[in-house]
C-alpha positions in Angstrom: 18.3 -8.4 -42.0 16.4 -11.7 -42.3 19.1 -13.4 -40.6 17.6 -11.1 -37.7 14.4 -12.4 -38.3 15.2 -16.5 -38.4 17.1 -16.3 -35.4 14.2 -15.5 -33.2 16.6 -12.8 -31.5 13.4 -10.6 -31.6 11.0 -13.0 -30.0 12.6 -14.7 -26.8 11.2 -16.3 -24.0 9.9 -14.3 -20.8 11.5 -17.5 -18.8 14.8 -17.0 -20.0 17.2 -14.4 -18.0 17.7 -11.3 -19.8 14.9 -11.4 -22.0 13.3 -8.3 -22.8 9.4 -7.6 -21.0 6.7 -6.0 -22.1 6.4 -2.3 -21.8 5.4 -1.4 -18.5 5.5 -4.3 -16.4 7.0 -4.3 -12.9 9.4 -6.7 -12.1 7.9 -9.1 -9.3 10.1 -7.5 -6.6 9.1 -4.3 -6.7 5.8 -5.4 -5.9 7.0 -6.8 -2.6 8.2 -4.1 -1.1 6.2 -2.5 1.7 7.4 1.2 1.5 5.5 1.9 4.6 8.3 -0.2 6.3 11.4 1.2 4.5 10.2 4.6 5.2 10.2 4.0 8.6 13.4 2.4 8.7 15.1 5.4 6.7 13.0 8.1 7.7 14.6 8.9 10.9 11.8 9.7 13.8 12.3 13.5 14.7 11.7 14.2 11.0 8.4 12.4 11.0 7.3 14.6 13.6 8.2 17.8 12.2 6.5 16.5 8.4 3.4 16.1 10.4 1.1 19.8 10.7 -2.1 19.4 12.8 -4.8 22.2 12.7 -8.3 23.0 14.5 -10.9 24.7 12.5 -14.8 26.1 13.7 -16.9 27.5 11.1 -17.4 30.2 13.0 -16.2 32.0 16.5 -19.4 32.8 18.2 -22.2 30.7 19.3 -25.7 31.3 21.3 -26.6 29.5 24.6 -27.7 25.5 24.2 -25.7 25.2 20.7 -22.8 23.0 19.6 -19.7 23.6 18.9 -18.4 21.6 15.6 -14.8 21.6 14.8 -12.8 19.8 12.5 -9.2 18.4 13.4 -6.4 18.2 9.9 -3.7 16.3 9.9 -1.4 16.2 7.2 1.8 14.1 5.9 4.0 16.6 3.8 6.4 13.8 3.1 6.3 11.7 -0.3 6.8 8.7 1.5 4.7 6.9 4.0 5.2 7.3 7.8 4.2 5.9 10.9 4.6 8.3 14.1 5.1 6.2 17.4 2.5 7.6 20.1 2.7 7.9 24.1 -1.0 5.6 24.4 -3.4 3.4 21.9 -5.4 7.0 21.2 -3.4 8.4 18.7 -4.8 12.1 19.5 -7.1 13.5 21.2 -9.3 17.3 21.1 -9.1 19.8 24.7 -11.2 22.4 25.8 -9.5 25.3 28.1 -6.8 22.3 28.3 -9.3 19.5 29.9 -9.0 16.6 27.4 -12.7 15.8 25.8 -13.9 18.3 28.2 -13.2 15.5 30.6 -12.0 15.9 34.1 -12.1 12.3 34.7 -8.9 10.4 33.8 -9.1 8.2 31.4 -7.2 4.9 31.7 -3.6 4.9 30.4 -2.9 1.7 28.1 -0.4 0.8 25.9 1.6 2.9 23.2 0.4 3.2 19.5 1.4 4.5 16.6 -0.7 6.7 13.6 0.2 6.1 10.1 -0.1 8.3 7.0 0.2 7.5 3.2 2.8 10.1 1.6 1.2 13.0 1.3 -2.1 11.9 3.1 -5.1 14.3 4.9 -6.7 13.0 7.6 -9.7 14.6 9.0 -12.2 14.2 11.9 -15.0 16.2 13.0 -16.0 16.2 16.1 -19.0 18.3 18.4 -18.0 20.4 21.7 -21.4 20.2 23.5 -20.4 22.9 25.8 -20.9 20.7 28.5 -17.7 19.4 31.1 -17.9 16.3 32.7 -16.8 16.6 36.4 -17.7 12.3 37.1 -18.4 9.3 35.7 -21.9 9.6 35.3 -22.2 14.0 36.0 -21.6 16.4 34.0 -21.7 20.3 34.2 -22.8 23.1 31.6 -19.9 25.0 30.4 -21.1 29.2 31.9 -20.8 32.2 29.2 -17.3 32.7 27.8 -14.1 32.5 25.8 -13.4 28.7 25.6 -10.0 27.4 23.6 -10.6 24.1 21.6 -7.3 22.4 21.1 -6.4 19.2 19.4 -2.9 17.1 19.3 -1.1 14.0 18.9 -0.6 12.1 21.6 2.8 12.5 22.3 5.3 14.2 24.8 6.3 18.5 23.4 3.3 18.0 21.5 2.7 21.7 20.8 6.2 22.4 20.8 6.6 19.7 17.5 3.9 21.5 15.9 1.6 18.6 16.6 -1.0 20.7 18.5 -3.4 23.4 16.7 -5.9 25.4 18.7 -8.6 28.2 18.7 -10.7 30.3 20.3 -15.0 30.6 20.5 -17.2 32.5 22.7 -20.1 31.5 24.0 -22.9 33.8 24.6 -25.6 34.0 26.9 -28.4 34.6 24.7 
């Protein structure tokens, strides 16, 4: 047993190859490695789209003449792994009412593709405010009349609601 001891087998140096680390130290390498970019290189792209769940919320269904509508917009990774899903323009998603995007009939201007990225596992969340009003021009815009109105929000990307990447509901505006 002391033979064990004098050798120094016990104690080695960190610098030499082989040599036992402490408990719980990474190795350098593993460190180095962006997952977010492996993920994406394994994780083929059809199954990041269908990981992906998108969903609309209103905290409630009915609202009275001359008042918001506030919604929130979820979107979650289901994946343990980072992903990044390739988009058709630079706004990764974007919110409709009765189908008009932003309650917007004027176009906006098409630019170049972009991408969204979630952490595995990650929530996103964004609230956003209907003000019942649709803009018809640049500078005009027109009070939405009494009704049923569908708020929709999805990922900009082509079959978005066929993916599952588009949520929507439905609130009715009163009169009163």
């Amino acid at each position: 047993m002391r033979r064990i001891y004098d050798s120094g087998a016990l104690h080695r140096d960190d610098d030499e190859p082989g040599a036992p680390t402490e408990r719980g130290a990474r190795p350098q390498a593993a460190r180095s490695i962006d997952g977010g970019v492996w993920s994406d290189r394994l994780v083929p792209t059809w199954l990041r789209y269908r990981a992906v769940s998108v969903d609309i919320e209103v905290p409630q269904t009915e609202y009275p003449a001359g008042t918001e509508v506030p919604f929130v917009v979820t979107m979650r990774n289901a994946l343990p792994v980072p992903i990044t899903l390739p988009t058709d323009s630079p706004r990764p998603w974007t919110w409709y009412v009765d189908g008009v995007a932003e309650a917007s009939h004027v176009d906006s201007v098409p630019g170049d593709d972009g991408s969204l990225r979630f952490d595995r596992g990650e929530r996103k969340q964004f609230r956003r405010r209907w003000d019942r009003m649709f803009r018809v021009s640049d500078d005009e815009w027109e009070p939405a009349p009494a009704g049923e109105y569908t708020i929709g929000a999805g990922l900009s990307v082509a079959d978005a609601a066929e993916r599952g990447l588009y949520s929507e509901t439905t609130v009715s505006i009163s009169d009163q």
